[in-house]
Residue frames as a rotation matrix with the C-alpha (Angstrom) as fourth column:
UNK 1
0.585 0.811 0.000 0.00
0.811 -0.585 0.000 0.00
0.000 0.000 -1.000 0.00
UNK 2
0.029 -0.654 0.756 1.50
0.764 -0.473 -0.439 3.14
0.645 0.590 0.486 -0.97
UNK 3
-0.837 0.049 -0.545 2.61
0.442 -0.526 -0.726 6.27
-0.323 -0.849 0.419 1.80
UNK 4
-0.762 0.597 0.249 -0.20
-0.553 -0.801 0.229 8.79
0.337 0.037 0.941 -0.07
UNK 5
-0.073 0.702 -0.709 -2.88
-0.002 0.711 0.704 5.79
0.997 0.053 -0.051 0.44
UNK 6
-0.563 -0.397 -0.725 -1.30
0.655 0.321 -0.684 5.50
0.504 -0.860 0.079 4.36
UNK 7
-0.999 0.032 -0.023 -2.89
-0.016 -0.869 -0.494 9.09
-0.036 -0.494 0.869 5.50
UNK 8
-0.462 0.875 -0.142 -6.24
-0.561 -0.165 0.811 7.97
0.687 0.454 0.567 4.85
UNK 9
0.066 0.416 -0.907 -6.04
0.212 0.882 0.420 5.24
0.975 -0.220 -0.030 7.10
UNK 10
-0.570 -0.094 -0.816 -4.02
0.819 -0.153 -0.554 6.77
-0.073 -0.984 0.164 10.47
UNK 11
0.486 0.626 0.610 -5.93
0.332 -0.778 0.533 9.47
0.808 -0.057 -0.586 12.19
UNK 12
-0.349 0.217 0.912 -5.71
-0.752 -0.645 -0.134 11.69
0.559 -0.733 0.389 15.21
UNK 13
-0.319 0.715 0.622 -6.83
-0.948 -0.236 -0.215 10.07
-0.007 -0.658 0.753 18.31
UNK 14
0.218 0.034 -0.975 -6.75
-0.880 0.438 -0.181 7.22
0.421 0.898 0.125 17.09
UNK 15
0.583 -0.418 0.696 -6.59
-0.674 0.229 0.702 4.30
-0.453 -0.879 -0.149 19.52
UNK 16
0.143 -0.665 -0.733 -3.55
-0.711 0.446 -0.544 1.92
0.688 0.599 -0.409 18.66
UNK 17
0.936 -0.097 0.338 -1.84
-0.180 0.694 0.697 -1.43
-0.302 -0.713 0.633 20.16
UNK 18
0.145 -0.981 -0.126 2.09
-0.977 -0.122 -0.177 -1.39
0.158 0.149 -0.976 20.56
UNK 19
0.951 0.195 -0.240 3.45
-0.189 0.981 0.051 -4.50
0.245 -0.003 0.969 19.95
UNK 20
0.430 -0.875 0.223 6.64
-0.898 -0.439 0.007 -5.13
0.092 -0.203 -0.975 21.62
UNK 21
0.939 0.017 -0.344 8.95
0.100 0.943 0.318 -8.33
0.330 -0.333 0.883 21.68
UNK 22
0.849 -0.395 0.351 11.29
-0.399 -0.044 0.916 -8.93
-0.346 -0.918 -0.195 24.34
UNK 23
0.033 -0.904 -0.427 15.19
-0.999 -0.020 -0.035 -10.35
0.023 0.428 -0.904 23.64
UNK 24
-0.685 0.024 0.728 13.59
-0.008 0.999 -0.041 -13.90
-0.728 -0.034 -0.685 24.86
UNK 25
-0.969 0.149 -0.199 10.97
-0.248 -0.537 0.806 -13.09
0.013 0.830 0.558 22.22
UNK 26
-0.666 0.341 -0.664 8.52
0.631 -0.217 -0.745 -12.44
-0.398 -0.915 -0.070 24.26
UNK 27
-0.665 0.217 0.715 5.75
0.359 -0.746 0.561 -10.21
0.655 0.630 0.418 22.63
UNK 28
0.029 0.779 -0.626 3.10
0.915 -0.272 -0.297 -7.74
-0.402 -0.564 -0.721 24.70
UNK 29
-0.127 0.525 0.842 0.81
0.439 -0.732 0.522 -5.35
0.890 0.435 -0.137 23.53
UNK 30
-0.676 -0.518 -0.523 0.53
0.728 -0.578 -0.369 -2.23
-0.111 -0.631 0.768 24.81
UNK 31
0.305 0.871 0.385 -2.65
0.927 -0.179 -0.330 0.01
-0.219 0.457 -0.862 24.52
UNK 32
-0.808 -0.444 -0.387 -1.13
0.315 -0.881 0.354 3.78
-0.498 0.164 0.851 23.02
UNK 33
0.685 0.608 -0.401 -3.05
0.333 -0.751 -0.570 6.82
-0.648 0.257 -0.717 21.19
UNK 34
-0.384 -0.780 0.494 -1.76
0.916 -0.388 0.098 8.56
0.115 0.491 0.864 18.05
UNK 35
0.235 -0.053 -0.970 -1.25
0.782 -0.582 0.222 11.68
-0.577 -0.811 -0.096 19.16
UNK 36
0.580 -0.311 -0.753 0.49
-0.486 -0.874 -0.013 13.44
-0.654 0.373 -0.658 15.87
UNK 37
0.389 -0.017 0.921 1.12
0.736 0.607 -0.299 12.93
-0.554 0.794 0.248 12.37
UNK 38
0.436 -0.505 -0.745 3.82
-0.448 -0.840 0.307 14.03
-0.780 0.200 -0.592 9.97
UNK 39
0.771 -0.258 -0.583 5.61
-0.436 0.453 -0.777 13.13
0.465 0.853 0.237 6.91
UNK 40
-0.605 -0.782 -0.148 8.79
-0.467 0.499 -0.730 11.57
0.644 -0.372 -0.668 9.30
UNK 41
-0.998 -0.063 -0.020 7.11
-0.015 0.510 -0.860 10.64
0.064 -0.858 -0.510 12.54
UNK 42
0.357 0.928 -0.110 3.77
0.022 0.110 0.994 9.30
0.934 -0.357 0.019 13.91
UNK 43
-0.879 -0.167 0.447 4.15
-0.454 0.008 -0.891 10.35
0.145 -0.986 -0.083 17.78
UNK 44
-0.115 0.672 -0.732 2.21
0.159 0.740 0.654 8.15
0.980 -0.041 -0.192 20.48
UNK 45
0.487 -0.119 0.865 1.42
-0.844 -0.318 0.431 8.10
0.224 -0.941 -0.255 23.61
UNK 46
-0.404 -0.614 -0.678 4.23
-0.696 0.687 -0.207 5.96
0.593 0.388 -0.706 25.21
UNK 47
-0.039 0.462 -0.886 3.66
-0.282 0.846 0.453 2.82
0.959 0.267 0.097 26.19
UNK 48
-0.174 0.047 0.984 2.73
-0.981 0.079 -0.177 1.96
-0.086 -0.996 0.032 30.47
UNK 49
0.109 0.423 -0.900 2.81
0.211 0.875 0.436 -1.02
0.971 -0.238 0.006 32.67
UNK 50
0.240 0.715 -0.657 1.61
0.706 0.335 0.624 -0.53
0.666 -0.613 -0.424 35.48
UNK 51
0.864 0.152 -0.480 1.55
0.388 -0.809 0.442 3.06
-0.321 -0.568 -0.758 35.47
UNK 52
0.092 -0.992 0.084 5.66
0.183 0.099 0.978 2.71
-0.979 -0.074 0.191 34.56
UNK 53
0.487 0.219 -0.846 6.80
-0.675 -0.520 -0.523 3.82
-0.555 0.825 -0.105 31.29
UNK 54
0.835 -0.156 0.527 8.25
0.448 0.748 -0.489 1.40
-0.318 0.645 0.695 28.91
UNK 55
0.379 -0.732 -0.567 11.73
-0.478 -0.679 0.557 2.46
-0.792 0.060 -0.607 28.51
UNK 56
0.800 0.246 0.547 13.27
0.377 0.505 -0.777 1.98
-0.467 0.828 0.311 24.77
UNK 57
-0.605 -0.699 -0.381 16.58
-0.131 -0.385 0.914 2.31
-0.785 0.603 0.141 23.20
UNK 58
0.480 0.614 -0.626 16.39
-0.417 -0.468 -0.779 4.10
-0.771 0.636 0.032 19.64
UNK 59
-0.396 -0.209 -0.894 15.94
-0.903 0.262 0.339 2.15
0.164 0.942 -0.292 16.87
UNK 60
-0.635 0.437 0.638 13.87
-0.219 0.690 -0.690 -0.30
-0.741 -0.577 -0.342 19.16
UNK 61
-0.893 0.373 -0.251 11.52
-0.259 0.031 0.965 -2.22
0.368 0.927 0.069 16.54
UNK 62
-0.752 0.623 0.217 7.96
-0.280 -0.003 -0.960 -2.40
-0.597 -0.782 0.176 16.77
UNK 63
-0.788 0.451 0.418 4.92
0.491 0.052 0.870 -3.46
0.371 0.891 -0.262 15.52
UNK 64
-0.767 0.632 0.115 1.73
-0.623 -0.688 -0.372 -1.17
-0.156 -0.357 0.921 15.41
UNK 65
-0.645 0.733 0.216 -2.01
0.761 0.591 0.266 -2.81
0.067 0.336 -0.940 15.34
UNK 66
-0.396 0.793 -0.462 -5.28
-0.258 -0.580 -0.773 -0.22
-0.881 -0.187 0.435 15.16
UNK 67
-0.677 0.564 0.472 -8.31
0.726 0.409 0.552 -0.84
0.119 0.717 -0.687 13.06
UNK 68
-0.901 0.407 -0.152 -11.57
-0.426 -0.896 0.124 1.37
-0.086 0.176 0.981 11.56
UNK 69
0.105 0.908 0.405 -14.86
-0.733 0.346 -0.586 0.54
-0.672 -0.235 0.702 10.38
UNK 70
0.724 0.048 -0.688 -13.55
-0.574 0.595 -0.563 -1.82
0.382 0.802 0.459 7.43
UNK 71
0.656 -0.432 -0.619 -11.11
0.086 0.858 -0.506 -3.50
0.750 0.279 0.600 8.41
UNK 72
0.871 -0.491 0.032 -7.57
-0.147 -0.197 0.969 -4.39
-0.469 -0.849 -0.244 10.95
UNK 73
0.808 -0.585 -0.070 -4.51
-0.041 0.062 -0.997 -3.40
0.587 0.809 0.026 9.84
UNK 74
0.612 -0.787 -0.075 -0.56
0.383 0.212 0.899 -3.61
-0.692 -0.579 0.431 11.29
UNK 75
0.564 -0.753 0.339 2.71
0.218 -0.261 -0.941 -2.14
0.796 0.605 0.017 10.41
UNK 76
0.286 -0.731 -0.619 6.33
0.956 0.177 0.233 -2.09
-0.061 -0.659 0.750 11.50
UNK 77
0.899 -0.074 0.431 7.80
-0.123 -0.989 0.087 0.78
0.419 -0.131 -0.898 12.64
UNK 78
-0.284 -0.906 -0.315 11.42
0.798 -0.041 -0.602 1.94
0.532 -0.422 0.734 14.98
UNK 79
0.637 -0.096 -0.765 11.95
0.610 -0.543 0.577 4.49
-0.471 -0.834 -0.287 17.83
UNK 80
0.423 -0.491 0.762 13.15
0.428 -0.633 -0.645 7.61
0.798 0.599 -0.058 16.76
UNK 81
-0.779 -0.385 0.495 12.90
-0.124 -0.679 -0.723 9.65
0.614 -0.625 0.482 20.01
UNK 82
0.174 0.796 -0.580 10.81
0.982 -0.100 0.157 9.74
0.067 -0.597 -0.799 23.15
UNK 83
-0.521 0.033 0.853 9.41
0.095 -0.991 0.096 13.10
0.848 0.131 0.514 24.37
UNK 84
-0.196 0.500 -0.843 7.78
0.976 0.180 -0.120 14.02
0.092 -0.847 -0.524 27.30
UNK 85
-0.671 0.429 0.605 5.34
0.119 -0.743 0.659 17.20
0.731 0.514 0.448 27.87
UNK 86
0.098 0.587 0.804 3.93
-0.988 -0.039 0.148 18.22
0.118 -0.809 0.576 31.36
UNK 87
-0.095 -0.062 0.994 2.95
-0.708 0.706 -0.023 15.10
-0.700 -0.706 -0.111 32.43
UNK 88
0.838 0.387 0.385 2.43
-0.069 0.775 -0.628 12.81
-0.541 0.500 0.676 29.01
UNK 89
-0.475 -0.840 -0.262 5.64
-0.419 -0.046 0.907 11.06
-0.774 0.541 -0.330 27.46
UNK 90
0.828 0.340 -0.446 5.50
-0.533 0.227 -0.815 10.43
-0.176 0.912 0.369 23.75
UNK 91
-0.267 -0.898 0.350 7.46
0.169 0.313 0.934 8.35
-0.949 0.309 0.068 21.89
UNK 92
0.362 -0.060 -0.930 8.23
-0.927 -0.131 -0.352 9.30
-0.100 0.990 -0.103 17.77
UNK 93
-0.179 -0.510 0.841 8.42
0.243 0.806 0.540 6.44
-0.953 0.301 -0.020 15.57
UNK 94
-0.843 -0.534 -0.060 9.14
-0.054 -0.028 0.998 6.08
-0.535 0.845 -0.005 11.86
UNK 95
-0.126 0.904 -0.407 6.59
-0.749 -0.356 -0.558 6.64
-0.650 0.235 0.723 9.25
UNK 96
-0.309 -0.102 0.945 5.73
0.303 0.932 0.200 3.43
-0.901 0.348 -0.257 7.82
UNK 97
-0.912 -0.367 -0.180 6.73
-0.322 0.373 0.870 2.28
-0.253 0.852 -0.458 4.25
UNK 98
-0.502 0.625 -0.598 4.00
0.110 0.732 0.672 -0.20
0.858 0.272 -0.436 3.93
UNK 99
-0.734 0.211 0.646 1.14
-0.677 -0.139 -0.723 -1.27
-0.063 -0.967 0.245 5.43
UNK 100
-0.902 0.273 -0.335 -0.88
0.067 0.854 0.515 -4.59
0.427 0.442 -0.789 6.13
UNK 101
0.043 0.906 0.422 -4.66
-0.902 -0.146 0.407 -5.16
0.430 -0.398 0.810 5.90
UNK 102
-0.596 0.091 0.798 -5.12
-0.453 0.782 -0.428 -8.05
-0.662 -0.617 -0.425 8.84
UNK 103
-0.618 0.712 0.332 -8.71
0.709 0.324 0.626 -8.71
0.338 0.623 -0.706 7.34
UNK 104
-0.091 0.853 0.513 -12.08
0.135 -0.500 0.856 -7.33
0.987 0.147 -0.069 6.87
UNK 105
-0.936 -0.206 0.286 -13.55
-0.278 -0.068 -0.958 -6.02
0.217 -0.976 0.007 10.16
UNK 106
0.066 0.990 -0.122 -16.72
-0.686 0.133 0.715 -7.66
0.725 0.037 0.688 9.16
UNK 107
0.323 0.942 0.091 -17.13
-0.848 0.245 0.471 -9.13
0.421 -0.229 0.878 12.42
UNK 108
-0.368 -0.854 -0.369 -14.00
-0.585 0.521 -0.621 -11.78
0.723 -0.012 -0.691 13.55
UNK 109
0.833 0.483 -0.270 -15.01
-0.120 0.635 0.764 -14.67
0.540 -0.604 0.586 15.75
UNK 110
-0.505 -0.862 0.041 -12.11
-0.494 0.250 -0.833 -15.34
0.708 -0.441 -0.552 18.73
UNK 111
0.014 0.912 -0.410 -13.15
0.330 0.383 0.863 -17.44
0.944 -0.148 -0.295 21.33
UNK 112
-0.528 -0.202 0.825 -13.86
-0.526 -0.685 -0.504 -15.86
0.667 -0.700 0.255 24.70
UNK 113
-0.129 0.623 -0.772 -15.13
0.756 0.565 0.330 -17.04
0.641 -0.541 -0.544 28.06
UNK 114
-0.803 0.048 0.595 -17.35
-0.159 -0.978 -0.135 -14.28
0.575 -0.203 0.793 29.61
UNK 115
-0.918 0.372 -0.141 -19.55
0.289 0.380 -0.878 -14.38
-0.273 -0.847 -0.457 32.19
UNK 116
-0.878 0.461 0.131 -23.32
-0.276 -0.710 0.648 -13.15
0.391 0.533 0.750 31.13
UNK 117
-0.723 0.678 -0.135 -26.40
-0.016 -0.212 -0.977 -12.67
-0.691 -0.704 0.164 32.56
UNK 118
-0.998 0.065 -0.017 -29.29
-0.007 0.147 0.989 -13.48
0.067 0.987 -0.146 30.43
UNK 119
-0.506 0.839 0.200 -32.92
0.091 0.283 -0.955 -12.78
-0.858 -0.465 -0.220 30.26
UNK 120
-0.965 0.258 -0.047 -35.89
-0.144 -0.375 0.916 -12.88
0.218 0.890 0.399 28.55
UNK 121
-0.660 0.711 0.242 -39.83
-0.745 -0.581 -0.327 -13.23
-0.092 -0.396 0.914 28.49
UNK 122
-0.974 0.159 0.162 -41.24
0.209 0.906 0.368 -16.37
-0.088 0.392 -0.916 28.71
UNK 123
-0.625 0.747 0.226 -45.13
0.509 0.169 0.844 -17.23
0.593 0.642 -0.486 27.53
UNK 124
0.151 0.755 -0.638 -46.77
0.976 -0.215 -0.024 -15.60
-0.155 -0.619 -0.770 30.58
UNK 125
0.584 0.120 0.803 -44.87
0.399 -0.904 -0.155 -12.24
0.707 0.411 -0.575 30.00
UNK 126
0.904 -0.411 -0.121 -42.63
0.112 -0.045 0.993 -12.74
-0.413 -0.911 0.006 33.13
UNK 127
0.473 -0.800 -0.370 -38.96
-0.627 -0.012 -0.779 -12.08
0.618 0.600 -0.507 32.74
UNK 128
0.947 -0.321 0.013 -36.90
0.288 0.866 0.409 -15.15
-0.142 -0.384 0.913 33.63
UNK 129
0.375 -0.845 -0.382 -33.15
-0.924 -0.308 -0.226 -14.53
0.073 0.438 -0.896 33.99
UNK 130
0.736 -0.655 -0.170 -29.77
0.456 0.665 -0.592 -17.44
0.501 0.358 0.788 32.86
UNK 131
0.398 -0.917 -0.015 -26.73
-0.725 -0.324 0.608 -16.94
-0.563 -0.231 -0.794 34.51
UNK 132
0.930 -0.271 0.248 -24.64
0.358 0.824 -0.439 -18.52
-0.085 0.497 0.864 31.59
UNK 133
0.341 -0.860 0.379 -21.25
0.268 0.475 0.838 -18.66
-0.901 -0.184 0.393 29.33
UNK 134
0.746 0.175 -0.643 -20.10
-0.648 -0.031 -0.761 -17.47
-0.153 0.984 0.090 26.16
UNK 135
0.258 -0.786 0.562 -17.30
0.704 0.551 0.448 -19.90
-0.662 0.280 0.696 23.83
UNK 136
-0.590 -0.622 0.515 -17.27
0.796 -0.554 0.242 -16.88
0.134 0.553 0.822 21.38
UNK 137
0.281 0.557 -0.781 -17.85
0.377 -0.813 -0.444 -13.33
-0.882 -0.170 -0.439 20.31
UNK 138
-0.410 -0.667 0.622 -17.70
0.912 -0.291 0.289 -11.43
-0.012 0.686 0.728 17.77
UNK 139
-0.996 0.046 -0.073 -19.08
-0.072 -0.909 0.410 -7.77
-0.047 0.413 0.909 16.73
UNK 140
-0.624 0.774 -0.112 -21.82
-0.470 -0.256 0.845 -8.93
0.625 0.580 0.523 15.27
UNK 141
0.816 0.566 0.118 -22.99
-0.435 0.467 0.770 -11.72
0.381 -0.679 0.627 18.38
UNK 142
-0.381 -0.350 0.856 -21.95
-0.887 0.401 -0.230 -14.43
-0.263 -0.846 -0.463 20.87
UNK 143
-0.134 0.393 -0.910 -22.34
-0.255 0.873 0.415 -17.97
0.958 0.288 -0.017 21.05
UNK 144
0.114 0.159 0.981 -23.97
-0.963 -0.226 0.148 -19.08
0.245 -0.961 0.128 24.56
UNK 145
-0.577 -0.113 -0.809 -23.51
-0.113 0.992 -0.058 -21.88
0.809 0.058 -0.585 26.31
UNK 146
0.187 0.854 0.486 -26.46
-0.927 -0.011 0.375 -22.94
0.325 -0.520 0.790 28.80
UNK 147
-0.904 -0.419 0.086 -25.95
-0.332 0.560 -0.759 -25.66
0.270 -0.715 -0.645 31.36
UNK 148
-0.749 0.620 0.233 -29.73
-0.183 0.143 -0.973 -25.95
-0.637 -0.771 0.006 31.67
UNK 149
-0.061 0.725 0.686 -33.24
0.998 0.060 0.026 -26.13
-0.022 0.686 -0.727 29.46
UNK 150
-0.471 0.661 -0.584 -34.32
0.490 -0.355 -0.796 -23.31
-0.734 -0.661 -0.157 28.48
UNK 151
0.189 0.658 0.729 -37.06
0.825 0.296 -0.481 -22.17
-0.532 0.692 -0.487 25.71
UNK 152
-0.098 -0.634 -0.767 -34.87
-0.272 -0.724 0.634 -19.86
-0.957 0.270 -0.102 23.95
UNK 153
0.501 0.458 0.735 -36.56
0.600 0.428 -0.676 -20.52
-0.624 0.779 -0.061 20.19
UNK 154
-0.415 -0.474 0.777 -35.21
0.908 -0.168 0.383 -19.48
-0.051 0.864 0.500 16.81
UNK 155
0.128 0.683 0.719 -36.64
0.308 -0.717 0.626 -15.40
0.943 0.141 -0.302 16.80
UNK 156
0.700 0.291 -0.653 -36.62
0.706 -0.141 0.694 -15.29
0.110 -0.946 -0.304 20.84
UNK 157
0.651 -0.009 0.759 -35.99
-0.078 -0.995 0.055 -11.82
0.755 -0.095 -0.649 21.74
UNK 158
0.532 -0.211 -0.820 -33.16
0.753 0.561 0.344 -11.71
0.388 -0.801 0.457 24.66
UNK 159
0.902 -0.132 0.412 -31.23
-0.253 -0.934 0.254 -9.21
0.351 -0.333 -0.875 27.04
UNK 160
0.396 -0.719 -0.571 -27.47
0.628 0.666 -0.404 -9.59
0.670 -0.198 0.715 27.78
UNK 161
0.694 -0.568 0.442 -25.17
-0.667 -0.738 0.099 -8.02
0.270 -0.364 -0.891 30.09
UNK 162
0.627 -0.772 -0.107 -21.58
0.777 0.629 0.011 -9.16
0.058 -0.090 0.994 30.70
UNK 163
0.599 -0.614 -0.513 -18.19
-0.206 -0.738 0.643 -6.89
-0.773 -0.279 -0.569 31.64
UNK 164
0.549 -0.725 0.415 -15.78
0.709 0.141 -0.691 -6.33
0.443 0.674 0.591 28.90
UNK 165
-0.457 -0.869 0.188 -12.32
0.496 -0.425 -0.757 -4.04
0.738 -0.253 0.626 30.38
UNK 166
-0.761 0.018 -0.649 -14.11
0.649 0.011 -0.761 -3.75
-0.006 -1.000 -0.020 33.43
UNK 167
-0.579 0.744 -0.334 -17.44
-0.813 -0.561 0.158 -1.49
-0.070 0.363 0.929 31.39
UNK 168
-0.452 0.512 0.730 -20.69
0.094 0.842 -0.532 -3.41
-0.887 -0.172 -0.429 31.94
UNK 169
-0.910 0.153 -0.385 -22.09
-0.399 -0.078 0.913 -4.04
0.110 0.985 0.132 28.43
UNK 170
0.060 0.904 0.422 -26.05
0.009 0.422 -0.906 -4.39
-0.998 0.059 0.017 27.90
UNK 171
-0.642 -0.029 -0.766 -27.21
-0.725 -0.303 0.619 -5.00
-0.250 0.953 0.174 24.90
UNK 172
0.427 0.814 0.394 -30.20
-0.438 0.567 -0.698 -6.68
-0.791 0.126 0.599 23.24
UNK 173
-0.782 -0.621 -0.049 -29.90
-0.562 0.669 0.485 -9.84
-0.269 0.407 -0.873 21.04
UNK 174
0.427 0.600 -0.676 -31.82
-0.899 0.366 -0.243 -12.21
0.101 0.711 0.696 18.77
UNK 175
-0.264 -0.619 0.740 -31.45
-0.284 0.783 0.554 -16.00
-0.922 -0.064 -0.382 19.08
UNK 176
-0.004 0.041 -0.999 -30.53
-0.982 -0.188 -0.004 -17.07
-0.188 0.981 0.041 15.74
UNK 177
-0.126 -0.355 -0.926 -29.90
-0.362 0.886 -0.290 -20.80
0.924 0.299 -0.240 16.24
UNK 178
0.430 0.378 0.819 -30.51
-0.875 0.398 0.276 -23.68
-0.222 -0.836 0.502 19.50
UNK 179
0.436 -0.209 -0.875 -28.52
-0.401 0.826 -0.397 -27.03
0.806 0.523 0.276 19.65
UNK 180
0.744 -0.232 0.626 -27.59
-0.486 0.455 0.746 -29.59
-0.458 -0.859 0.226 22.25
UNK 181
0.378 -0.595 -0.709 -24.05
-0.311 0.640 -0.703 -31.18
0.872 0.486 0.057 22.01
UNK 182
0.579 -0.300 -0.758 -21.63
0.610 0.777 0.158 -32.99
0.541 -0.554 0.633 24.09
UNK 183
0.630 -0.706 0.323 -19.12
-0.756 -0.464 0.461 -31.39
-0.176 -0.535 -0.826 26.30
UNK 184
-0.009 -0.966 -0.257 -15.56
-0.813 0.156 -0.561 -32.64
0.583 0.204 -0.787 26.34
UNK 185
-0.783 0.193 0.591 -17.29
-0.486 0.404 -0.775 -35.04
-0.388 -0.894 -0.223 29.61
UNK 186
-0.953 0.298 0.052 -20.02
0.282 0.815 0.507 -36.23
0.109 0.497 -0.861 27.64
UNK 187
-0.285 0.596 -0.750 -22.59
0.563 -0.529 -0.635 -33.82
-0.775 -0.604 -0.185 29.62
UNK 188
0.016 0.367 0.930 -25.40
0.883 -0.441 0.159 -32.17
0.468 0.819 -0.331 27.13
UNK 189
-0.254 0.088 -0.963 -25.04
0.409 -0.892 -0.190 -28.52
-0.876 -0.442 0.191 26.99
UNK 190
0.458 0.888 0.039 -26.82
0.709 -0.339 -0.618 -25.98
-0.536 0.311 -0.785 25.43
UNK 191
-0.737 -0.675 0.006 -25.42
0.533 -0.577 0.619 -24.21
-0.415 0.459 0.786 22.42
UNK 192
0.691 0.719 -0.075 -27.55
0.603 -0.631 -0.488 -20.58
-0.398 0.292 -0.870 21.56
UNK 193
-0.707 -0.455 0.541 -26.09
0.683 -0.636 0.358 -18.42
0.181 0.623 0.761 18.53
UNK 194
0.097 0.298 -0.950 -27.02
0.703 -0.696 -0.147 -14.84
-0.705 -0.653 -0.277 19.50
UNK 195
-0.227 -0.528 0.818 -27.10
0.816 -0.562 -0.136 -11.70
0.532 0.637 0.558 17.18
UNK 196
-0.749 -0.048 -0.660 -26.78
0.492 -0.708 -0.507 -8.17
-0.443 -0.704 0.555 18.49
UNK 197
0.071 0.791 0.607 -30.10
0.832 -0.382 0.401 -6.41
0.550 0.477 -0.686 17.65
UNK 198
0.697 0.218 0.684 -30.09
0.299 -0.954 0.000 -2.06
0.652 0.205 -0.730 17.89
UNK 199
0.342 -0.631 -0.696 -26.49
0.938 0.184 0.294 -2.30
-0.057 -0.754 0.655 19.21
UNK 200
0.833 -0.301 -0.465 -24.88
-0.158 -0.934 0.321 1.06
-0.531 -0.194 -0.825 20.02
UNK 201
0.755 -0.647 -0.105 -21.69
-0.072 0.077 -0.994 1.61
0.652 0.758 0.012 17.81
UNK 202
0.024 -0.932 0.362 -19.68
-0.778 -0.245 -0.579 2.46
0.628 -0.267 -0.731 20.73
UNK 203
0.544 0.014 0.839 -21.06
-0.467 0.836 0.289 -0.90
-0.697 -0.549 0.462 22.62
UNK 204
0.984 0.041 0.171 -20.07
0.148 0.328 -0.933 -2.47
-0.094 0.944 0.316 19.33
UNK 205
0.326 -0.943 0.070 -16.73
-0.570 -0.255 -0.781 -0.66
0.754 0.215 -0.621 19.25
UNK 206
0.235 -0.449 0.862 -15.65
-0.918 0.189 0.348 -2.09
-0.320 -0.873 -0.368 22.95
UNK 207
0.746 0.016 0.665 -16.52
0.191 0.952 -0.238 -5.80
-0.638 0.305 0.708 21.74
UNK 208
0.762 -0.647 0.027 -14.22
0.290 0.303 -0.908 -5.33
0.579 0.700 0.418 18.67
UNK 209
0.141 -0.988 0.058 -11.29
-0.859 -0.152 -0.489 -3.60
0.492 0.020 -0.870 20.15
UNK 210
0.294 0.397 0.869 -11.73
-0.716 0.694 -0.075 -6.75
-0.634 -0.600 0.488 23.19
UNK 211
0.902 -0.090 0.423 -12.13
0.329 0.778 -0.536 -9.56
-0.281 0.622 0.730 19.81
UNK 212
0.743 -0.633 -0.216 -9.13
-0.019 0.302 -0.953 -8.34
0.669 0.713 0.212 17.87
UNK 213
-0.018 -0.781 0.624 -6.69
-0.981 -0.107 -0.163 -7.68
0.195 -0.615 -0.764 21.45
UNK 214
0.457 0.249 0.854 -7.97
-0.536 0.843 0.041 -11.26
-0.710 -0.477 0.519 22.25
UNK 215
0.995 0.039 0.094 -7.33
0.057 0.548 -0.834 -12.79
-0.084 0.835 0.543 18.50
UNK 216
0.362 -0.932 0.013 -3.70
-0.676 -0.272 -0.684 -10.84
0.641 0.239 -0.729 18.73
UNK 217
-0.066 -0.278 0.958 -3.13
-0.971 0.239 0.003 -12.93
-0.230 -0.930 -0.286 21.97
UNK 218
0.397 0.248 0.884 -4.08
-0.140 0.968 -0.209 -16.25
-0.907 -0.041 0.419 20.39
UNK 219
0.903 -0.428 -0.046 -2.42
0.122 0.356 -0.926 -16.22
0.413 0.831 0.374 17.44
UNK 220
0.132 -0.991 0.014 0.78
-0.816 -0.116 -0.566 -15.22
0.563 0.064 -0.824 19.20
UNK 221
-0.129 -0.094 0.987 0.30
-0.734 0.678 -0.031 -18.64
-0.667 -0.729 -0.156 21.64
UNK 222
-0.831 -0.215 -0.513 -0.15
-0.526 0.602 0.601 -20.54
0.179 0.769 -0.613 18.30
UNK 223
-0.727 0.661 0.182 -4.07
0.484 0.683 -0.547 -21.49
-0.486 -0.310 -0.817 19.23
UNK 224
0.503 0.856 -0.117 -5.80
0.175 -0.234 -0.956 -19.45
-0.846 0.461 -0.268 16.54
């Protein structure tokens, strides 16, 4: 992808994910903001653990991850210079050459195990709550696992809540699907495919950033 093609894609404000790998090679992400854009440098905020800056010798290689409404992309980058301003250090890294589309952001499946709180209206008009499981997520829904009966039909309207980075997430949902398999024990459990029905974008945003930090994390353990 060409550099004039590149300015279309970073922004301002922008949240990013620093990818750092260690001399045992060792990788951890790092959640950062672009802060400032130029034909040499893309400045960030610099990278914390716990609270601690990330110190970096220059010429330190990195990789960047941040995604939009189409799609997740990644590119390598170097340390030019840190900076530091009142209280917020930056760090300047190299304007990338290239840049890779991950894939589409239509929606990635990763699995997750989330706690979730489920209700809905059964035939009298009562609400009945589930204290279940998800096995995935994606943008667009969840798969549920259920441990119990319950009359959760193709069409059946439903209410979730569950914590993603410590933000409770509501959000209303459609069961699209209903199947009983085995567990790994032999023990029937309830599998319920979920879409998100009149999700907020920015509920919507939380879940992706969440799926693709998760997906980075499994692909770098070699299980996705």
């Amino acid at each position: 992808m060409a550099m004039e093609n590149l300015k279309n894609l970073l922004k301002l404000n922008q949240l990013v994910n620093i990818e750092i790998t260690n001399t045992e090679g060792e990788s951890t992400r790092y959640r950062s903001r672009i802060i400032d854009i130029d034909d040499q440098y893309v400045t960030l905020i610099a990278p914390r653990s716990e609270q601690e800056v990330i110190k970096l010798a220059p010429g330190k290689i990195m990789n960047i991850w941040f995604w939009n409404s189409e799609a997740f992309y990644t590119f390598s980058s170097y340390l030019i210079k840190e900076e530091s301003e009142d209280i917020i250090n930056k760090i300047c890294i190299a304007y990338p050459e290239t840049i890779i589309r991950v894939q589409k952001r239509e929606y990635v499946r990763v699995p997750y195990d989330l706690d979730v709180l489920l209700s809905y209206n059964n035939n009298k008009g009562e609400e009945e709550f589930i204290r279940c499981r998800t096995k995935d997520i994606s943008g667009g829904g969840l798969m549920l696992v259920i441990n119990v009966y319950a009359p959760l039909h193709k069409g059946t309207i439903v209410n979730l809540q569950f914590k993603l980075d410590d933000e409770l997430i509501k959000v209303k949902g459609e069961v699209v699907w209903n199947d009983w398999t085995l567990d790994k024990h032999g023990f029937e459990q309830n599998n319920i495919g979920v879409k998100f029905k009149n999700i907020l974008e920015s509920t919507r945003k939380i879940i992706i950033k969440n799926v693709f930090a998760r997906q980075i994390e499994l692909k770098r353990k070699g299980l996705l």
